[in-house]
PDB file of N, CA, C, O and CB in Angstrom:
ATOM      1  N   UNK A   1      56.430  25.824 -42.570  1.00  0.00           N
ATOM      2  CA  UNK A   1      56.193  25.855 -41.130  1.00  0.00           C
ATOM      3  C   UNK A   1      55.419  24.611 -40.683  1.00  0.00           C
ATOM      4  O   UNK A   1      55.520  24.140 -39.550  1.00  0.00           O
ATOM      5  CB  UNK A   1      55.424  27.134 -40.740  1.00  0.00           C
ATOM      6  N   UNK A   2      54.791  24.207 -41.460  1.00  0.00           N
ATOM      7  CA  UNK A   2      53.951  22.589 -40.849  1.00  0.00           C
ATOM      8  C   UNK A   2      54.410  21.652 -41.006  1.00  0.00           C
ATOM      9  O   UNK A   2      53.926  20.677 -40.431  1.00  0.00           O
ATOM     10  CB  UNK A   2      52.745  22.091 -41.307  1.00  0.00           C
ATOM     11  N   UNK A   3      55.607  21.487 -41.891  1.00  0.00           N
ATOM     12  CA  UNK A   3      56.892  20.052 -41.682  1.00  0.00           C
ATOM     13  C   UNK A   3      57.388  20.100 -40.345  1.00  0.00           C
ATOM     14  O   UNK A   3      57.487  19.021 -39.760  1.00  0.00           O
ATOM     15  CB  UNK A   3      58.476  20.150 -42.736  1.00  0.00           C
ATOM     16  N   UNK A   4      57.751  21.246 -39.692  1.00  0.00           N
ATOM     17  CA  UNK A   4      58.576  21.695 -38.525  1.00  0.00           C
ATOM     18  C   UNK A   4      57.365  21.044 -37.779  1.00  0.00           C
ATOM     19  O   UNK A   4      57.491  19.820 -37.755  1.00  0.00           O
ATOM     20  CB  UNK A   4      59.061  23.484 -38.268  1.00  0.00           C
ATOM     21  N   UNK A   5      56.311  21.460 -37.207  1.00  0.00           N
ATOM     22  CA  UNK A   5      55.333  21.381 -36.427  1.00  0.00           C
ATOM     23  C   UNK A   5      54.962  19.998 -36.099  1.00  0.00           C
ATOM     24  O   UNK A   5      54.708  19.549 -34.981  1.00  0.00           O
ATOM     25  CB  UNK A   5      54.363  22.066 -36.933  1.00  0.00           C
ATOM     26  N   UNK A   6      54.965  19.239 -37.490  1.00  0.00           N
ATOM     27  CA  UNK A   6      54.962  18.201 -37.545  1.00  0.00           C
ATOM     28  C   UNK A   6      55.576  17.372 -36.889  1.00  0.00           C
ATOM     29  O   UNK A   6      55.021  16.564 -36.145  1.00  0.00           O
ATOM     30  CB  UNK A   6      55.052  18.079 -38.303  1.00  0.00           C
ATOM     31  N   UNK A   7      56.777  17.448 -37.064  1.00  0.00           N
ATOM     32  CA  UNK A   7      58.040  16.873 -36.768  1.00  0.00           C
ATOM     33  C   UNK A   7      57.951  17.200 -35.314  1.00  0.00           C
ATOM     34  O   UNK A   7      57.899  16.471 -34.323  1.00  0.00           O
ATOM     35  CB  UNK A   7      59.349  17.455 -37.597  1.00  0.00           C
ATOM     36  N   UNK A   8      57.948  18.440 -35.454  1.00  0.00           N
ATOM     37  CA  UNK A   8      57.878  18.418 -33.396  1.00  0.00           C
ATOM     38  C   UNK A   8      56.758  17.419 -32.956  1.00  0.00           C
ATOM     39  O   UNK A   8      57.168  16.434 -32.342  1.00  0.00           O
ATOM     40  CB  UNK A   8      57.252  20.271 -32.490  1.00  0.00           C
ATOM     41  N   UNK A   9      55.672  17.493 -33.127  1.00  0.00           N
ATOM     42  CA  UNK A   9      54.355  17.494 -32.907  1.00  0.00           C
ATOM     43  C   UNK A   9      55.202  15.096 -32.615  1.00  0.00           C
ATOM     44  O   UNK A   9      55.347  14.452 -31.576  1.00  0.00           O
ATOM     45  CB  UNK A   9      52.841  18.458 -34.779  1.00  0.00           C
ATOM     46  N   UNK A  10      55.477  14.692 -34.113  1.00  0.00           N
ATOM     47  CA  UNK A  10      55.886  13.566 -33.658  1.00  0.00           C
ATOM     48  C   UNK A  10      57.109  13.510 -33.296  1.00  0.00           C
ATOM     49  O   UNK A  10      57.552  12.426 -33.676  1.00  0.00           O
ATOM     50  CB  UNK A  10      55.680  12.718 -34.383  1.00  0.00           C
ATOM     51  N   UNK A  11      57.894  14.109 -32.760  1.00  0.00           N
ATOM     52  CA  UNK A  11      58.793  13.551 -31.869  1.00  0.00           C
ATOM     53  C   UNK A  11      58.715  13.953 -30.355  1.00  0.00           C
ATOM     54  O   UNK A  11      59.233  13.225 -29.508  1.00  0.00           O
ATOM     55  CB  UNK A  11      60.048  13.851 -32.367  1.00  0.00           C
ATOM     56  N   UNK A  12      58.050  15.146 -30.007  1.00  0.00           N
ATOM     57  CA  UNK A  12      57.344  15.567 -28.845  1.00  0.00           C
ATOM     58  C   UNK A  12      56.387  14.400 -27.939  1.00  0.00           C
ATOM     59  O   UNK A  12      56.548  14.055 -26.768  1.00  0.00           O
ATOM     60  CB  UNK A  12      56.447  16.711 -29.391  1.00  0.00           C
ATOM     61  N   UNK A  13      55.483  14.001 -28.802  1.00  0.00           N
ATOM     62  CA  UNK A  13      54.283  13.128 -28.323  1.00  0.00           C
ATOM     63  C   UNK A  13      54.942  11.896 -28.405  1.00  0.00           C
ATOM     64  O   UNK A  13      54.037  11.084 -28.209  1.00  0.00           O
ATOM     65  CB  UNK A  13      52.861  13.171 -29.202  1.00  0.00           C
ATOM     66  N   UNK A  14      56.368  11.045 -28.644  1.00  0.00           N
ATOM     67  CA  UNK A  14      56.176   9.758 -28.162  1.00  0.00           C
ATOM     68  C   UNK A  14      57.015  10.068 -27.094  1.00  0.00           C
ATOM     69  O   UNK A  14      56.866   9.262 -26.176  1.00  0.00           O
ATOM     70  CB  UNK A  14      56.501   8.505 -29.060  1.00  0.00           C
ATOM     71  N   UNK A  15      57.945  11.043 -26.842  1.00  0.00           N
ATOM     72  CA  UNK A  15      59.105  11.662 -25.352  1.00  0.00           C
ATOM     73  C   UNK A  15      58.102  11.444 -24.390  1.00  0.00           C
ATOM     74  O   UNK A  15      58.113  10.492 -23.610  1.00  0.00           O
ATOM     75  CB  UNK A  15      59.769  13.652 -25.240  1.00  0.00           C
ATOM     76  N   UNK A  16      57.137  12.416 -24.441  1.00  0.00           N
ATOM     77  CA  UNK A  16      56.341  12.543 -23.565  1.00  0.00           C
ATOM     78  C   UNK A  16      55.764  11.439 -22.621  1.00  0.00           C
ATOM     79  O   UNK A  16      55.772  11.216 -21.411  1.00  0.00           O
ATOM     80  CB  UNK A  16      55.568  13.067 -24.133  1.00  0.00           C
ATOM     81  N   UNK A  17      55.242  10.835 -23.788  1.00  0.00           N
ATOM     82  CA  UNK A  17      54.662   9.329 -23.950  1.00  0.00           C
ATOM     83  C   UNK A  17      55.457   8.245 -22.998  1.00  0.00           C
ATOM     84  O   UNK A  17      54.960   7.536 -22.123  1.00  0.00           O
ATOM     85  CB  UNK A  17      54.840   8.813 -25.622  1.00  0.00           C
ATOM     86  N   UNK A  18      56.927   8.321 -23.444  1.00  0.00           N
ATOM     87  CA  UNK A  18      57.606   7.422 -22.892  1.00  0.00           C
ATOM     88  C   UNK A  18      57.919   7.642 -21.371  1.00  0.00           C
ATOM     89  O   UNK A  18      58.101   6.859 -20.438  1.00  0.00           O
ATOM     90  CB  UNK A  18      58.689   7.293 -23.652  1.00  0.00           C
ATOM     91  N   UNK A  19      57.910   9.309 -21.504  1.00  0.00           N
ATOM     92  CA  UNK A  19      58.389   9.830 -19.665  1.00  0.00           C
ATOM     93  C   UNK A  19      57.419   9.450 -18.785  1.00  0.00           C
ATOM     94  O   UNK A  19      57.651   8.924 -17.696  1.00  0.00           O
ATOM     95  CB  UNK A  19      58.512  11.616 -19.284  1.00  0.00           C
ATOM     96  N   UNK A  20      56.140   9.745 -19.301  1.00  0.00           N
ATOM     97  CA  UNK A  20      55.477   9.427 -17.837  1.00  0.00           C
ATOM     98  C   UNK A  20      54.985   7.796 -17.986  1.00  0.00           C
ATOM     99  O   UNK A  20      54.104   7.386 -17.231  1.00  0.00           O
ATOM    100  CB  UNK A  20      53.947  10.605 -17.465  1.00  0.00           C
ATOM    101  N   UNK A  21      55.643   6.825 -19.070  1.00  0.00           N
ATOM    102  CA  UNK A  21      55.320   5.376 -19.107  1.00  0.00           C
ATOM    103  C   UNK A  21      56.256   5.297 -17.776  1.00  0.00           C
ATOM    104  O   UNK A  21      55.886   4.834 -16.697  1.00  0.00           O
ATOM    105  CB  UNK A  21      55.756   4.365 -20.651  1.00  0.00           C
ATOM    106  N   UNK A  22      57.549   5.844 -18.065  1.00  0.00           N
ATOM    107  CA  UNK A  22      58.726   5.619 -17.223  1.00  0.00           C
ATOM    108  C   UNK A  22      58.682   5.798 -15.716  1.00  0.00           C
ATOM    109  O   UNK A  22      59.095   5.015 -14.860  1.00  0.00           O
ATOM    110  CB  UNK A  22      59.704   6.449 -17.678  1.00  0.00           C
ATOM    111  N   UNK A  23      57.989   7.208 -15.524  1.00  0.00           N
ATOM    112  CA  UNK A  23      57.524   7.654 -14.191  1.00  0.00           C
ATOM    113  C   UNK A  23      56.214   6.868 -13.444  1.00  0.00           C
ATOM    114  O   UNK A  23      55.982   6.828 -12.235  1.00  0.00           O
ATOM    115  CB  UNK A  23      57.162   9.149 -14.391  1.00  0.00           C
ATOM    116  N   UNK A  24      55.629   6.409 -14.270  1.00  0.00           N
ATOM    117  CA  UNK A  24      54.560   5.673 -13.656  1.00  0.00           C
ATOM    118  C   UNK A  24      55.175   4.425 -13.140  1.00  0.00           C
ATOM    119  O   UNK A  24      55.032   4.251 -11.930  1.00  0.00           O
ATOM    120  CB  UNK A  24      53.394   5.388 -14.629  1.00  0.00           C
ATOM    121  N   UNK A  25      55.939   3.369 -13.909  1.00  0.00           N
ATOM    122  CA  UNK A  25      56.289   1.971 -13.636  1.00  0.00           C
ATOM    123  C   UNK A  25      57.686   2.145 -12.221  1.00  0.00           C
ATOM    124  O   UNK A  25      58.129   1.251 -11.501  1.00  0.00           O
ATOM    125  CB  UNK A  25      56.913   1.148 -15.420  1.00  0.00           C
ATOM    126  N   UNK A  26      58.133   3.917 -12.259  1.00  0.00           N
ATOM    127  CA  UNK A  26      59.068   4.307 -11.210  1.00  0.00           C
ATOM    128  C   UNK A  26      57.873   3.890  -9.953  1.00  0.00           C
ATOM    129  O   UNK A  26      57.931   2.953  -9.156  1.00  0.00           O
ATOM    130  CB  UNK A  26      59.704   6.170 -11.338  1.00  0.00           C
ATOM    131  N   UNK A  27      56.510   5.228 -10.144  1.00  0.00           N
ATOM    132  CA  UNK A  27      56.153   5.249  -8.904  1.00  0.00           C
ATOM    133  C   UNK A  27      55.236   3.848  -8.051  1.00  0.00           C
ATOM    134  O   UNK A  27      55.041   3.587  -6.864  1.00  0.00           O
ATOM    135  CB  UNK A  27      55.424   6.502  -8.964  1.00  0.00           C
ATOM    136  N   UNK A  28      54.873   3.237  -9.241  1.00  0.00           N
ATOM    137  CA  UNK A  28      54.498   1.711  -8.924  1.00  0.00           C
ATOM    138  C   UNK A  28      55.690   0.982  -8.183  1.00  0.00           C
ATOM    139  O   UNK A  28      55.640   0.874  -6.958  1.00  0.00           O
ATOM    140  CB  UNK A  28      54.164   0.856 -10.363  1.00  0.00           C
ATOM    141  N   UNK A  29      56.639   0.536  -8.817  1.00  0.00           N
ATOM    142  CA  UNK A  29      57.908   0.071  -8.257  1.00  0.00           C
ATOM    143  C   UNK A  29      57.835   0.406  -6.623  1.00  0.00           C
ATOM    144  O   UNK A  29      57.616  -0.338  -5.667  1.00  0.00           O
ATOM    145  CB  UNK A  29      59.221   0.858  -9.049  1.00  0.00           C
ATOM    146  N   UNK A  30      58.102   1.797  -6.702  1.00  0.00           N
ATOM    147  CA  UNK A  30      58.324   2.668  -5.489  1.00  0.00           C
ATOM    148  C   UNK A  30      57.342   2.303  -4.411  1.00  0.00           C
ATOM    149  O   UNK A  30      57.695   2.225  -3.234  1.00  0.00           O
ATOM    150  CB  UNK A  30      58.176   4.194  -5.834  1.00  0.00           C
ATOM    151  N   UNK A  31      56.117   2.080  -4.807  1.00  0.00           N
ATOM    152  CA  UNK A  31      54.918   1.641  -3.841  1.00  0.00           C
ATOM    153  C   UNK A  31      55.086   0.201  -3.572  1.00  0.00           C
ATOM    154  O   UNK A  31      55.069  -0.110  -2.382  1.00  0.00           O
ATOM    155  CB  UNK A  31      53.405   1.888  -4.487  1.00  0.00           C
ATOM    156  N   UNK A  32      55.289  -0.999  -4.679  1.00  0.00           N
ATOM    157  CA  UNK A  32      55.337  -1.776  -4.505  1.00  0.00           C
ATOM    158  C   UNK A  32      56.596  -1.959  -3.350  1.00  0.00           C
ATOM    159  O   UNK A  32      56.515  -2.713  -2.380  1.00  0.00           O
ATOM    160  CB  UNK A  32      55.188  -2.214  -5.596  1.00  0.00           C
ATOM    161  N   UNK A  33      57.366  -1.396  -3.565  1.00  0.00           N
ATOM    162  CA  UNK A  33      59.018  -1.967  -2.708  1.00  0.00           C
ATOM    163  C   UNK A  33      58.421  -1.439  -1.194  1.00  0.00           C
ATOM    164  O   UNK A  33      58.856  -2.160  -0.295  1.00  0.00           O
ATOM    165  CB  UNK A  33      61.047  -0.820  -3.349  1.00  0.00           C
ATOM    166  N   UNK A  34      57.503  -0.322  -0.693  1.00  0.00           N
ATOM    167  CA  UNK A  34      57.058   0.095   0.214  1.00  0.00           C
ATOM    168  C   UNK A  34      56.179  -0.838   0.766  1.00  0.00           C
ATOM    169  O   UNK A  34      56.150  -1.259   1.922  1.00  0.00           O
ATOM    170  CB  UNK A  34      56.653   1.158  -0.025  1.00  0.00           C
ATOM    171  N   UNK A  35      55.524  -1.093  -0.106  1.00  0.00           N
ATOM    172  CA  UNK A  35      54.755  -2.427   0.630  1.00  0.00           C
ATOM    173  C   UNK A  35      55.688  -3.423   0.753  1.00  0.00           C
ATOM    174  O   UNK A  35      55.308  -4.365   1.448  1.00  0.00           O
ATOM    175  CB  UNK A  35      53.482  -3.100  -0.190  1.00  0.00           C
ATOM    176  N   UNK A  36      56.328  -3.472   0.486  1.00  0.00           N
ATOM    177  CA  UNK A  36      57.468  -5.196   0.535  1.00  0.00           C
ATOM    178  C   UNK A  36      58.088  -4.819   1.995  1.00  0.00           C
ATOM    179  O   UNK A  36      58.019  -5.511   3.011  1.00  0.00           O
ATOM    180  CB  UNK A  36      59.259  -5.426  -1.101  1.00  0.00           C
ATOM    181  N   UNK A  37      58.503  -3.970   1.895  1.00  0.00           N
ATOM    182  CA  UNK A  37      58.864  -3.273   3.413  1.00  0.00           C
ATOM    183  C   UNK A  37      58.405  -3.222   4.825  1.00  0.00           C
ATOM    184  O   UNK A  37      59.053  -3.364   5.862  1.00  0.00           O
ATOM    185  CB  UNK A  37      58.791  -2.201   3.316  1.00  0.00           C
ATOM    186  N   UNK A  38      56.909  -2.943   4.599  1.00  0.00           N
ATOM    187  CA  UNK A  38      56.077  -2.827   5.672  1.00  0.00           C
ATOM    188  C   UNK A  38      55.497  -4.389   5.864  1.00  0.00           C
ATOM    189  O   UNK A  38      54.977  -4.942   6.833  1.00  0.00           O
ATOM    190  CB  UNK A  38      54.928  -1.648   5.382  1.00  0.00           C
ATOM    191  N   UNK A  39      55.820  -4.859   4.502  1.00  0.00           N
ATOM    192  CA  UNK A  39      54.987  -7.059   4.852  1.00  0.00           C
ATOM    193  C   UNK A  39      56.388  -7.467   5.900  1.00  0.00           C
ATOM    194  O   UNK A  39      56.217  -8.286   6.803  1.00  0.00           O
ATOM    195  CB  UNK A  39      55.017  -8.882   2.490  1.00  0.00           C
ATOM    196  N   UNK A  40      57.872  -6.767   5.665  1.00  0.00           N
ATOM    197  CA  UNK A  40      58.973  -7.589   5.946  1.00  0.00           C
ATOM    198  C   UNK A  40      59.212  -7.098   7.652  1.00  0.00           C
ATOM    199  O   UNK A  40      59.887  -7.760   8.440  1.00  0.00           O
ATOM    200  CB  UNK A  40      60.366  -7.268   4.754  1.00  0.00           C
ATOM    201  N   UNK A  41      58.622  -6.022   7.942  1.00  0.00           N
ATOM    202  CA  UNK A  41      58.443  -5.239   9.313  1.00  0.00           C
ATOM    203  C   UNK A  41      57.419  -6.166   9.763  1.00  0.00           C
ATOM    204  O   UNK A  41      57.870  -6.514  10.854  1.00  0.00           O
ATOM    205  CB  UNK A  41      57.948  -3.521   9.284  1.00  0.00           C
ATOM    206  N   UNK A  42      56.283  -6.804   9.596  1.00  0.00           N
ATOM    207  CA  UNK A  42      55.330  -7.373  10.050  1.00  0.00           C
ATOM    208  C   UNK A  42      55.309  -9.006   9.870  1.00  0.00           C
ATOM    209  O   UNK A  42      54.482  -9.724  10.431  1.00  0.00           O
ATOM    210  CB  UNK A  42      54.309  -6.708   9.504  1.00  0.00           C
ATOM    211  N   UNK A  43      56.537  -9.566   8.844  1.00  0.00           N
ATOM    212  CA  UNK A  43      57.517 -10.657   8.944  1.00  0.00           C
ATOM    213  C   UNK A  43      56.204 -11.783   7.986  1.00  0.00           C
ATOM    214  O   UNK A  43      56.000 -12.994   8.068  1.00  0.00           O
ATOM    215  CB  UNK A  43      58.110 -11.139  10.998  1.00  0.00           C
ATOM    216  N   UNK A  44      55.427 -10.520   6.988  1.00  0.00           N
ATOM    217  CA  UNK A  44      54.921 -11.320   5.861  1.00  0.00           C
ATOM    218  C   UNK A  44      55.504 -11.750   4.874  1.00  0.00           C
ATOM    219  O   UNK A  44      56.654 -11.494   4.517  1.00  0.00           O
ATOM    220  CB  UNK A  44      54.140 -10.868   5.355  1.00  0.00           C
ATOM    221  N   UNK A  45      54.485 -12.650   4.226  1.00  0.00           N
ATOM    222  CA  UNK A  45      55.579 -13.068   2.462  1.00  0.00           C
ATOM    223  C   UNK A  45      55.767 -11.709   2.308  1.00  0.00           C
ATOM    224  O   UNK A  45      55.241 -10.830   2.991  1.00  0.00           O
ATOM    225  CB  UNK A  45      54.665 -13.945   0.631  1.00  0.00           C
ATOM    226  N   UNK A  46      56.810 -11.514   1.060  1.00  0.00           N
ATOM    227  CA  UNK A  46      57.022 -10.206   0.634  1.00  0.00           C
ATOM    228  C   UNK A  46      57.089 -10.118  -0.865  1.00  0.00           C
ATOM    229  O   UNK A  46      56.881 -11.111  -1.562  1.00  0.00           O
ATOM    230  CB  UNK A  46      58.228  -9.679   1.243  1.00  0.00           C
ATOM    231  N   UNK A  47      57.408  -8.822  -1.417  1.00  0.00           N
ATOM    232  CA  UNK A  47      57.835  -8.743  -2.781  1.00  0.00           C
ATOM    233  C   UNK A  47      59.304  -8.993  -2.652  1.00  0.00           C
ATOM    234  O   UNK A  47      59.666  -9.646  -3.631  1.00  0.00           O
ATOM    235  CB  UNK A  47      57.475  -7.364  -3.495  1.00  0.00           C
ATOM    236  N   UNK A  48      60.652  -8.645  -1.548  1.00  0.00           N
ATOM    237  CA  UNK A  48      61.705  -9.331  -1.617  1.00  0.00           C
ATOM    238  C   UNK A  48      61.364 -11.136  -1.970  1.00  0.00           C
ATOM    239  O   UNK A  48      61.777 -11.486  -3.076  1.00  0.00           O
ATOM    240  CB  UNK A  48      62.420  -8.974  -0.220  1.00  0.00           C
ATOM    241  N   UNK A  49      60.941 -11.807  -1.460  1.00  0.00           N
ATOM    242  CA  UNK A  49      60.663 -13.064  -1.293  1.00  0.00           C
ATOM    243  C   UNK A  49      59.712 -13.656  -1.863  1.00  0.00           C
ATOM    244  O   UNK A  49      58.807 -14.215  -1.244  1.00  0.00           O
ATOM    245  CB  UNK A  49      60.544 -13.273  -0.291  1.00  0.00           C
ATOM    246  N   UNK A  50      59.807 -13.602  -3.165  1.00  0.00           N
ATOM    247  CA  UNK A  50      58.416 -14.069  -3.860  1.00  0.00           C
ATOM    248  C   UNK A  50      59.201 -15.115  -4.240  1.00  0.00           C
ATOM    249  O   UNK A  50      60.408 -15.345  -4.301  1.00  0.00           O
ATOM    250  CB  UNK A  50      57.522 -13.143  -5.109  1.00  0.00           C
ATOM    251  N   UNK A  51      57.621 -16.003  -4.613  1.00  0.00           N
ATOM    252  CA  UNK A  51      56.902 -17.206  -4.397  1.00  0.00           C
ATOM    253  C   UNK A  51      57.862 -17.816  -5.813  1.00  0.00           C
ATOM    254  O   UNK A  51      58.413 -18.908  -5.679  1.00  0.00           O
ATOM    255  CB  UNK A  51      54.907 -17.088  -4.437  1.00  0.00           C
ATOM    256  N   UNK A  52      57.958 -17.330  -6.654  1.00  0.00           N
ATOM    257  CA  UNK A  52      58.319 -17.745  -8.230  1.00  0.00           C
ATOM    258  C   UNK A  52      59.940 -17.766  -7.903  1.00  0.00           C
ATOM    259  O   UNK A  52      60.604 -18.499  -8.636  1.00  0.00           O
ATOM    260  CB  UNK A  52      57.746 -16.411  -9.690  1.00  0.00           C
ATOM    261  N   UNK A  53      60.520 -17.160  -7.052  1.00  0.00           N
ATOM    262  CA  UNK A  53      62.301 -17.218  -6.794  1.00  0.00           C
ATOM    263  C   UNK A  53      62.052 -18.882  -6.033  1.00  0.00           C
ATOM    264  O   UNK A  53      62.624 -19.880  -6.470  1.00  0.00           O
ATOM    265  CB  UNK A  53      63.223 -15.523  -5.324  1.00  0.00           C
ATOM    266  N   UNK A  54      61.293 -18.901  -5.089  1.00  0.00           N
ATOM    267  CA  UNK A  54      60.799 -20.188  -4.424  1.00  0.00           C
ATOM    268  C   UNK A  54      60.769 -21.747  -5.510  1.00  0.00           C
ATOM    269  O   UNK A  54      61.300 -22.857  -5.459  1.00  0.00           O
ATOM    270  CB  UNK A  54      59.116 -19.751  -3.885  1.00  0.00           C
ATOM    271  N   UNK A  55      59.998 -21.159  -6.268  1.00  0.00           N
ATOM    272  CA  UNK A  55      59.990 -22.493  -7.375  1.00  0.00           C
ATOM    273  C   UNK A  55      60.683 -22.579  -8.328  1.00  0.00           C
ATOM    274  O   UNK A  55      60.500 -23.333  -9.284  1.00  0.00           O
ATOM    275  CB  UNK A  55      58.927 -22.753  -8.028  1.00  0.00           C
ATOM    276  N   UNK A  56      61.861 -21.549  -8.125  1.00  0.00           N
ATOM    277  CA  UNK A  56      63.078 -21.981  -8.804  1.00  0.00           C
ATOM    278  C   UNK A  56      64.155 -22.591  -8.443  1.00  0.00           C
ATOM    279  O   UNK A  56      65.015 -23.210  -9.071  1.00  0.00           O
ATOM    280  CB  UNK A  56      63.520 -21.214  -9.222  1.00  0.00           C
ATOM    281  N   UNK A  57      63.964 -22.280  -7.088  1.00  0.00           N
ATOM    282  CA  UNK A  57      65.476 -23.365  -5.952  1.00  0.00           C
ATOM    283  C   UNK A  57      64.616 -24.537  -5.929  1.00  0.00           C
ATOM    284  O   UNK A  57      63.460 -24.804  -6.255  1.00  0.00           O
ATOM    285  CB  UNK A  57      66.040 -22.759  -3.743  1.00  0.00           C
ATOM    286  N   UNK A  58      65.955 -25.338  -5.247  1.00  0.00           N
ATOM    287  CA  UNK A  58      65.077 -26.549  -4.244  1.00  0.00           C
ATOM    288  C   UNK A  58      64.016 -26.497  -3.320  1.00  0.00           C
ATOM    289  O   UNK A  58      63.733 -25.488  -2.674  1.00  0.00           O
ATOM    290  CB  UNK A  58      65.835 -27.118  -3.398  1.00  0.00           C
ATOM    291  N   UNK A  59      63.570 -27.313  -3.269  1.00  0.00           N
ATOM    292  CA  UNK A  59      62.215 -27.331  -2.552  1.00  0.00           C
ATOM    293  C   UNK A  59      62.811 -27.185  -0.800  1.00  0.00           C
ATOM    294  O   UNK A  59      63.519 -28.051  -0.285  1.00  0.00           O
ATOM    295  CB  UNK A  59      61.202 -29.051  -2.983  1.00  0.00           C
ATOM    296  N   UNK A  60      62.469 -26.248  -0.264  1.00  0.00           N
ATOM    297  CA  UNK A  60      62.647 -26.078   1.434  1.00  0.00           C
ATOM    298  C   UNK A  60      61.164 -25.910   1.981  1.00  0.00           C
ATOM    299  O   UNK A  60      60.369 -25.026   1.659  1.00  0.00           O
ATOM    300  CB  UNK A  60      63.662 -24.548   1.938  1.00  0.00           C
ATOM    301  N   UNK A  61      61.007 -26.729   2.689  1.00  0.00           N
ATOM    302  CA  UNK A  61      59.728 -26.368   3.583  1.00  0.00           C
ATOM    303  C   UNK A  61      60.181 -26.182   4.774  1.00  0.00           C
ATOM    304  O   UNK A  61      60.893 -26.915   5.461  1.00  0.00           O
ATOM    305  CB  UNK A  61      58.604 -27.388   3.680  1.00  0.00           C
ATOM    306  N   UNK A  62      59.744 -25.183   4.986  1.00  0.00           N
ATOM    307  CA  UNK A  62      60.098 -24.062   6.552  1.00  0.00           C
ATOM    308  C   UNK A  62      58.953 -24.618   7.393  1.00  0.00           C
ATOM    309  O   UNK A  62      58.761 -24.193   8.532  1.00  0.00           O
ATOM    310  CB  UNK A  62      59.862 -21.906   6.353  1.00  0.00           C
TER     311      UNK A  62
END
């Protein structure tokens, strides 16, 4: 009975592990894109429009 337990015990705890790694970097995302939203309503830089996509094209100064 404690091979079984075991075995659950490690394959249980990295699932777990990984779901709410997964759900967290979801609900970050999710906040972040909300803020990108509300900068693009108020016609700030944004997270659509970041700075690093910028210094990968040609240089445009607006």
């Amino acid at each position: 009975m404690g091979d079984s337990e075991t075995v659950l015990i490690g394959v249980l705890v990295p699932v777990v592990a990984v779901g709410l790694a997964v759900l967290g970097l979801f609900f970050l995302a999710r906040q972040k894109a909300t803020a990108g939203l509300v900068s693009v309503v108020y016609g700030q830089f944004t997270l659509f429009h970041p700075s690093w996509l910028l210094d990968l094209a040609p240089a445009q100064h607006y």
